[in-house]
Every structure is written in C-alpha cells, then in structure tokens.
N, C-alpha and C positions, 0 to 999 in steps of 0.2 A: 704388649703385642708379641708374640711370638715370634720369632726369627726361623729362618727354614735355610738348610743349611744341606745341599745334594752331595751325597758321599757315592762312590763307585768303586766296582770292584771286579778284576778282569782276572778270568780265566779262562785263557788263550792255548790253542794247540801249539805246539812245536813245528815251525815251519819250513824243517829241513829231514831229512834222513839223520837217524841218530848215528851214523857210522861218519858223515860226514865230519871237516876238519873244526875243531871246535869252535874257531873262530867265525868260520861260514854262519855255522848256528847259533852263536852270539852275534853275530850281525845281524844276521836275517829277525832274529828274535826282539831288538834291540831295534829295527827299524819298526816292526811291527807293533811294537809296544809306544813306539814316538806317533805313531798314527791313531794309534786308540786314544791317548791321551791329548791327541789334538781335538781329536772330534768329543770328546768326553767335556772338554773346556770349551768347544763350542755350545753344549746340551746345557751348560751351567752346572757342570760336576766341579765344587770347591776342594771336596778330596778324592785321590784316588789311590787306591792300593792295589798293586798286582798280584798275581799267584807265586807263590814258593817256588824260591829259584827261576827266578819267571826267564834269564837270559837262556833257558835253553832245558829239556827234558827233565824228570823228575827221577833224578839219577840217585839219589840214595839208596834206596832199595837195592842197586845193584854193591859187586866187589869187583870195581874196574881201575885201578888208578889213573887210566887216562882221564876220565872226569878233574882231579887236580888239577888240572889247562885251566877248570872254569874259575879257580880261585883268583878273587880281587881282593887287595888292600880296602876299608871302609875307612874313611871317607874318601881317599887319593886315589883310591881307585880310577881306571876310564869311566867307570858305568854310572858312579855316583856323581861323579864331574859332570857327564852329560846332563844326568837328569836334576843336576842342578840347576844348569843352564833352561832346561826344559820348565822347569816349575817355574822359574824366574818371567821365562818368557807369557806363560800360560796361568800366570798368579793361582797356582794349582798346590796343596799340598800333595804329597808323593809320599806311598811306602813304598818301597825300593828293595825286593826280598830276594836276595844274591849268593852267592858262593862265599864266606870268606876266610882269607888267608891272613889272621893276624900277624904272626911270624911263621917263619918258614917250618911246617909240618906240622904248624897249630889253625882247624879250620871247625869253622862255626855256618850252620844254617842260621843267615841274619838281615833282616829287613831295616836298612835304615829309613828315617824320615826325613825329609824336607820339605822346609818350610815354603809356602810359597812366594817368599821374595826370593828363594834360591838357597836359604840359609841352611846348611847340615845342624837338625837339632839335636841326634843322637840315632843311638841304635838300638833293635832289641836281639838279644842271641837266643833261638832255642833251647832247650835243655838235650837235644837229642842232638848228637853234635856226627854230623855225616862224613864217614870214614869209609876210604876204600879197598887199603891196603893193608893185612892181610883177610880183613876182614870187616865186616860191618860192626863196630865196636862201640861202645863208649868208656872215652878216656880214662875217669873216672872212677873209683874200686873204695867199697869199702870195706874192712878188716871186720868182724861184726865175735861174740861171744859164741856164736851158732853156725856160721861158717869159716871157713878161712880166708873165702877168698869169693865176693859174689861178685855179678858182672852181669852187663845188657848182651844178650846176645843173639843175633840175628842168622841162624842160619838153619838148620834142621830142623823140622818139625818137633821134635825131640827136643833138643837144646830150648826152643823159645816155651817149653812148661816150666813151669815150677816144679822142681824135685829136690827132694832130700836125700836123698838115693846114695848117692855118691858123691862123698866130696870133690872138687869144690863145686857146692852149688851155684847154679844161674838163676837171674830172678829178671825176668822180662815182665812189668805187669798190662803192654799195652802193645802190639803192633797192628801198623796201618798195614792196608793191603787188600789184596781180592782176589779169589780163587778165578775172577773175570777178566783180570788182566794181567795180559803177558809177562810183563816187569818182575810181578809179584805174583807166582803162580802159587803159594802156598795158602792154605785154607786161614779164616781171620781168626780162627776160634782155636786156645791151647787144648791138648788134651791129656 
C-alpha cells in the first residue's frame, strides 16, 4: 500500500518596508511564517520548507552591509531554536532557509532542517555564498593555467560576461534575476 506523505512549500511576501529596523522584518516575517506553518500542520503538511532567506527580503542581489544584522548562528541561533520548538510542537519537519553567520565575517545562504520531534538534523549551504561588502562576491578564487585570477562576479553588465579580454578574467556562468524587478534591474542574459 502506498503511504502518501503532504510536503509544502511557502513563498511569502515580505511584510514590512525593506528600510525598516531589521529586526521589525524578522519579527514580522518570523510571526508570519509561524502562522503558515500552523495552518499547513492543520491541512496534514508532514513537511514544510520555506522560501530563501524566508526571515525577511531577498537581499542578495543587493551591496548593502546592513543586511549583516540578518546573520544567525545555525543551530543556536533564535530562528532555529524557535522553529525547533515549532516542529516539536506541530510534529512538522521544517526547512529553515536563513542568513548564516558561521564565524564572524564568514556567511552562507543556508537552510537547516528539523526534524519533526524538534531535532536539528543538519544543514545545507549554497554554493553562492551572499556577500555585501564591497561587493557581491564569492569567497572562493581559483589560480587556473589560463587565468591568473577568475572570480564570480556580480556587478556590471560587462563584468557578469565571459571575456578573455583582459586579464584577470571573471567567469559568472549563471545569474538570477529579471530585468522586471526592481532589486535586480539588469537583463538575465550575458552578452
């Protein structure tokens, strides 16, 4: 006999002014997010996963350090304590997809999970690792025969192509984005 097993998956607008104090917008996000998942455990949703970075706007794309505020510790964090308590309560598994601050000036896009007796199983880190200051970067660099120095980089039309051009080359092979929203006004296509 088959077992059937209801997963959900939420994405939620932002329920503050992005200028607002960060914390207002992880509140407000954080309460909102504890109310879907209540009613989601009432529908019979056994799992659920939130949207990216779900405690508050989809801030990568920008070069703001204020964003930094959103960084939490994974697991000790408040956000995963909470929604520990939350799964615990709601026998719900939880992805949990946050800001994180493993040590101080090391930060990963990262969704933990829990289990739903409350247990932290573990985490996953993106490969795209969201930086503010000076730039939207990745940490990461390799030495290569053909370049000296390539590197992810997000900022001028120009910079996210592929060129040989001139040393040291950049090699972006992939950005999100839409020439339809504000955040991210540049076009999705290199050229």
């Amino acid at each position: 006999m088959a077992r059937i097993v209801r997963c959900g998956v939420v994405q939620a607008t932002n329920e503050t002014a992005v200028e607002a104090p960060l914390e207002k917008i992880k509140s407000a996000m954080l309460e909102k997010h504890l109310r879907i998942t209540g009613e989601a455990a009432q529908k019979g949703v056994r799992i659920l996963s939130f949207q990216e970075m779900f405690t508050g706007p989809y801030f990568c794309a920008e070069q703001d350090k204020r964003w930094y505020g959103m960084a939490e510790r994974i697991p000790d964090g408040p956000t995963v304590r909470t929604m520990q308590e939350v799964a615990r309560s709601h026998g719900i598994v939880l992805v949990v997809p946050i800001y994180e601050e493993e040590i101080t000036g090391v930060y990963y896009n990262t969704a933990a999970v829990i289990d739903g007796d409350g247990r932290y199983l573990g985490k996953y880190r993106k490969h795209h690792i969201p930086h503010c200051h000076p730039g939207f970067w990745e940490k990461f660099y390799f030495m290569t025969a053909i370049f000296r120095k390539g590197r992810a980089s997000w900022g001028s039309r120009e910079r996210r192509s592929f060129s040989i051009r001139r040393p040291p080359s950049r090699v972006c092979p992939k950005i999100s984005g839409s020439s339809s929203n504000p955040r991210m006004p540049w076009p999705t296509a290199t050229s």
